[in-house]
N, CA, C and O of each residue as an XYZ file, in Angstrom:
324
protein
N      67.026     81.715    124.358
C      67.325     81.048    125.598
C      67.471     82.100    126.678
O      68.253     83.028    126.473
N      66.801     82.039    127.787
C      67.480     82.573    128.990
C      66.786     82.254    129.510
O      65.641     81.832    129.350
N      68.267     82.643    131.199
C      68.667     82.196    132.121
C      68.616     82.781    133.121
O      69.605     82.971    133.829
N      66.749     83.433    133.552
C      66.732     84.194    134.169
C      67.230     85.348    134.324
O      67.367     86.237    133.484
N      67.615     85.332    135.850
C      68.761     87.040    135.999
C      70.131     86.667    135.752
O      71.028     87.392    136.182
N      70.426     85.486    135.028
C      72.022     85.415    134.925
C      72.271     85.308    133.990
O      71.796     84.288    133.491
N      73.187     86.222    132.993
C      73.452     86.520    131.922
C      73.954     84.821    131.121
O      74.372     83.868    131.777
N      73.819     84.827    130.038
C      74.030     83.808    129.061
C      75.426     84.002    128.574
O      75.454     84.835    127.669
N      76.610     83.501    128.879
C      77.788     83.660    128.428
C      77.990     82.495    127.128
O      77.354     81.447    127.019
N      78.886     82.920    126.345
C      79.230     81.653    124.888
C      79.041     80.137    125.951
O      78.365     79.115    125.839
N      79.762     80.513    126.708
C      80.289     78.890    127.447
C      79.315     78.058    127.915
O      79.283     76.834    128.033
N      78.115     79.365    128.293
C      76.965     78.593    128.535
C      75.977     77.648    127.501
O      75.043     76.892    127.766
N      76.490     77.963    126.453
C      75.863     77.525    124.896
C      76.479     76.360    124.005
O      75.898     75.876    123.033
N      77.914     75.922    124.533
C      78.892     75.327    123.758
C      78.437     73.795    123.637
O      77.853     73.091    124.462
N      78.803     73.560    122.592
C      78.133     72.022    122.322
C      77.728     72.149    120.794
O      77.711     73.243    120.230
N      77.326     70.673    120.009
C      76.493     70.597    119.254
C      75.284     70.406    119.113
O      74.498     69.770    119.815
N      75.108     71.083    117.999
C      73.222     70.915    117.717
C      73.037     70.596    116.323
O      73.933     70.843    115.516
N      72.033     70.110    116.004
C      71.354     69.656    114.967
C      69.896     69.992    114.687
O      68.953     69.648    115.399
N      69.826     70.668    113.622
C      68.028     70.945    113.840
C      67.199     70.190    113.627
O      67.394     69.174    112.961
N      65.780     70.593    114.278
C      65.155     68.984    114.010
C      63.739     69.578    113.546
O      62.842     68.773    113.297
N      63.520     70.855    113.428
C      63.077     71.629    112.561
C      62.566     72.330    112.214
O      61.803     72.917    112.981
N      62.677     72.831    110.448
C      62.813     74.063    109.819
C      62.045     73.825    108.847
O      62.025     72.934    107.999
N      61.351     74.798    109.072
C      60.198     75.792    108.019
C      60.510     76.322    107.236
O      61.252     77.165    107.741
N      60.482     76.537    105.802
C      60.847     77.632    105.008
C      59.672     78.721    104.126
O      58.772     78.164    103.499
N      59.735     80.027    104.127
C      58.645     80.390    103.230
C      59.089     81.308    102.368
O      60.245     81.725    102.287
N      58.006     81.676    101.613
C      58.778     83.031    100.324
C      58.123     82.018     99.230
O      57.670     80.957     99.660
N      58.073     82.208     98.268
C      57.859     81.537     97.099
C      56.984     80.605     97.412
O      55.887     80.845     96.908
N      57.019     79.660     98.025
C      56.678     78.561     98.557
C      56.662     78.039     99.737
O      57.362     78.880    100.302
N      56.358     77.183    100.658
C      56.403     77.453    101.949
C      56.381     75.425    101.980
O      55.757     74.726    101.181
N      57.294     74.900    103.191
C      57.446     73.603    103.396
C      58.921     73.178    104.498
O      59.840     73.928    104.826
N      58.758     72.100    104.775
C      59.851     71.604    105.069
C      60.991     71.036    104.748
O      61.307     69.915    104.350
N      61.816     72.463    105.107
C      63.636     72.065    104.947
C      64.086     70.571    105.119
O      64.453     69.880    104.169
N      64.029     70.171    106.317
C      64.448     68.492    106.277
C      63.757     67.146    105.627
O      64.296     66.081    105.329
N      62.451     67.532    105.513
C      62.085     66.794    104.808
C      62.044     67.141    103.156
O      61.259     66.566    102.402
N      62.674     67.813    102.861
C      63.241     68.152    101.598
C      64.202     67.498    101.769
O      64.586     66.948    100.737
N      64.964     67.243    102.911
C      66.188     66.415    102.321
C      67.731     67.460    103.010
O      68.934     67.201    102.995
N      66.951     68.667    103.553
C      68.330     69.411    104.133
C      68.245     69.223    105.067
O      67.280     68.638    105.559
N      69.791     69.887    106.043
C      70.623     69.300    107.363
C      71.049     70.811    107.392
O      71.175     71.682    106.531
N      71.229     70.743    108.862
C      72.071     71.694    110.007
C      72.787     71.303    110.613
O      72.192     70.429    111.244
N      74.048     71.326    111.005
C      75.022     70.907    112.165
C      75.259     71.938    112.374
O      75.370     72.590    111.336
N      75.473     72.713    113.621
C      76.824     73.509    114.134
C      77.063     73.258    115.285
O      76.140     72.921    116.027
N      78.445     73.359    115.774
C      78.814     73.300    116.987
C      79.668     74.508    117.744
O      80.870     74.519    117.478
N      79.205     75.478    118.614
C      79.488     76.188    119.022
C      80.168     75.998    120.597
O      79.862     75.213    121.495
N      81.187     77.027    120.531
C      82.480     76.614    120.962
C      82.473     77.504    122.760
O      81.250     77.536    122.896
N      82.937     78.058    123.853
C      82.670     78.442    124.753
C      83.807     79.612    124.628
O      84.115     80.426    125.499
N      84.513     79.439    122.916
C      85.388     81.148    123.148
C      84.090     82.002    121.658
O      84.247     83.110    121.145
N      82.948     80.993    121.354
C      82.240     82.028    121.013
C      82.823     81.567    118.938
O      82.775     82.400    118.033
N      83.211     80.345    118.796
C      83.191     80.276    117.874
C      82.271     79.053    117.175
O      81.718     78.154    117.809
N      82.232     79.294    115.258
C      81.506     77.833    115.115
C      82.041     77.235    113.904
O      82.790     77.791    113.100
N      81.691     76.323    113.862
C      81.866     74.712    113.217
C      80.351     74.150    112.682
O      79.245     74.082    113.219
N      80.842     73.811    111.444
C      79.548     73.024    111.103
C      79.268     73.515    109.406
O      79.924     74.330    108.757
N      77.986     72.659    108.944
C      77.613     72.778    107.589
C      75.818     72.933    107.566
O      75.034     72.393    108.346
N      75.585     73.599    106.725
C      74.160     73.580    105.994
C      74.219     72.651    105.058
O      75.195     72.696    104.309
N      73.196     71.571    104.853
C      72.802     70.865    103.336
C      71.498     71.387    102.777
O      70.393     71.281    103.308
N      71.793     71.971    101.615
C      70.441     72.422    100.793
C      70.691     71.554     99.734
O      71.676     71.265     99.055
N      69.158     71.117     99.800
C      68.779     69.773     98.698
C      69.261     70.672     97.670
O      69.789     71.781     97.751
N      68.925     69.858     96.580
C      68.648     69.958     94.878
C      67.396     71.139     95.082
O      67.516     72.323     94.766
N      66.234     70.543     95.659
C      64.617     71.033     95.045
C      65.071     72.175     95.563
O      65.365     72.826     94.560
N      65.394     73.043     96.804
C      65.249     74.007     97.395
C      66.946     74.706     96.947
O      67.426     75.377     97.860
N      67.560     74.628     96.055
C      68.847     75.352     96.084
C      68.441     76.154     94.763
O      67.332     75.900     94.292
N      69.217     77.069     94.147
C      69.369     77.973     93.275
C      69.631     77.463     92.061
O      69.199     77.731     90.939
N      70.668     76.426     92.604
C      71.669     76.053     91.541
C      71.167     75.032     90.725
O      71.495     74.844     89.554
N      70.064     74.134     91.617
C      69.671     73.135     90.820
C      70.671     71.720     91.154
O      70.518     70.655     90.556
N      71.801     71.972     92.322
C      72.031     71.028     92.861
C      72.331     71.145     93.802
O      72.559     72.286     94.204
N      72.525     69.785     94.845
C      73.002     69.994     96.133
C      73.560     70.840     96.741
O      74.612     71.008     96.126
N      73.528     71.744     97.883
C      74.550     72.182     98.020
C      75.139     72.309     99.413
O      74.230     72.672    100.159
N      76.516     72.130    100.214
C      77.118     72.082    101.362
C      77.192     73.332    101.776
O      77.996     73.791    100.965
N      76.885     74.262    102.531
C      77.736     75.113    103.038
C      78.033     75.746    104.611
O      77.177     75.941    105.473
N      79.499     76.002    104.717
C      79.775     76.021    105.133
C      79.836     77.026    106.328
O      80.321     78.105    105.987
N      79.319     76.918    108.173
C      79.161     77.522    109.153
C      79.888     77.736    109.861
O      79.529     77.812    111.036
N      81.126     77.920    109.551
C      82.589     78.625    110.214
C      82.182     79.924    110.565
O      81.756     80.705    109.715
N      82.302     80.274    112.005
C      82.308     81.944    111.728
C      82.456     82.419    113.678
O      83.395     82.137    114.422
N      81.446     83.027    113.952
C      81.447     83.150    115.429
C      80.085     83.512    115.652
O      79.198     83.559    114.799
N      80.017     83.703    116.574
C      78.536     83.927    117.586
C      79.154     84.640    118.775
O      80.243     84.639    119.348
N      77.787     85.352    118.917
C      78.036     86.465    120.629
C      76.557     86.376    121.080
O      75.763     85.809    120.330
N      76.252     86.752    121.926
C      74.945     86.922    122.828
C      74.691     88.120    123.363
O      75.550     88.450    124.181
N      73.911     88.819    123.219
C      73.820     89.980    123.328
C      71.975     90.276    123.901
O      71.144     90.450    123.009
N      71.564     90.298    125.212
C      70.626     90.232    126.101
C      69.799     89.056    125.769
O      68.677     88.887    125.291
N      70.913     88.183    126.263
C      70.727     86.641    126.253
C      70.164     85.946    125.170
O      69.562     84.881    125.302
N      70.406     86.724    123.731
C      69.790     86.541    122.038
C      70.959     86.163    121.980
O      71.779     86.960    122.437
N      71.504     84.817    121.404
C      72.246     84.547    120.393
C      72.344     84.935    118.950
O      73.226     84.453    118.239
């Protein structure tokens, strides 16, 4: 994202998102959501986040579902999140 000559601050970014979509490759190559996985995060304007990954069954390690979890933070750094 950017915003021209004006720097991209967290606050400028805050809100939720949902992806609508994702590619995956390596081994195999296809679509994440139509596999059946999800993105939420919601990023915050002091630069923090909220939210979950769903990795199907077909595309996980484990051989089952799996949730995880997108707690953490974010910064921007020449207007790259």
């Amino acid at each position: 994202m950017s915003c021209g000559s004006s720097p991209v601050e967290p606050q400028d970014l805050a809100g939720s998102y949902v992806a609508t979509s994702l590619t995956f490759t390596g081994a195999q190559t296809g679509d994440f959501l139509a596999e059946g996985g999800s993105i939420q995060i919601m990023l915050t304007a002091s630069g923090t986040t909220t939210g979950t990954m769903v990795v199907p069954a077909s595309l996980s390690e484990s051989g089952s579902q799996e949730t995880l979890d997108l707690t953490g933070t974010f910064m921007v750094t020449d207007d790259i999140v």
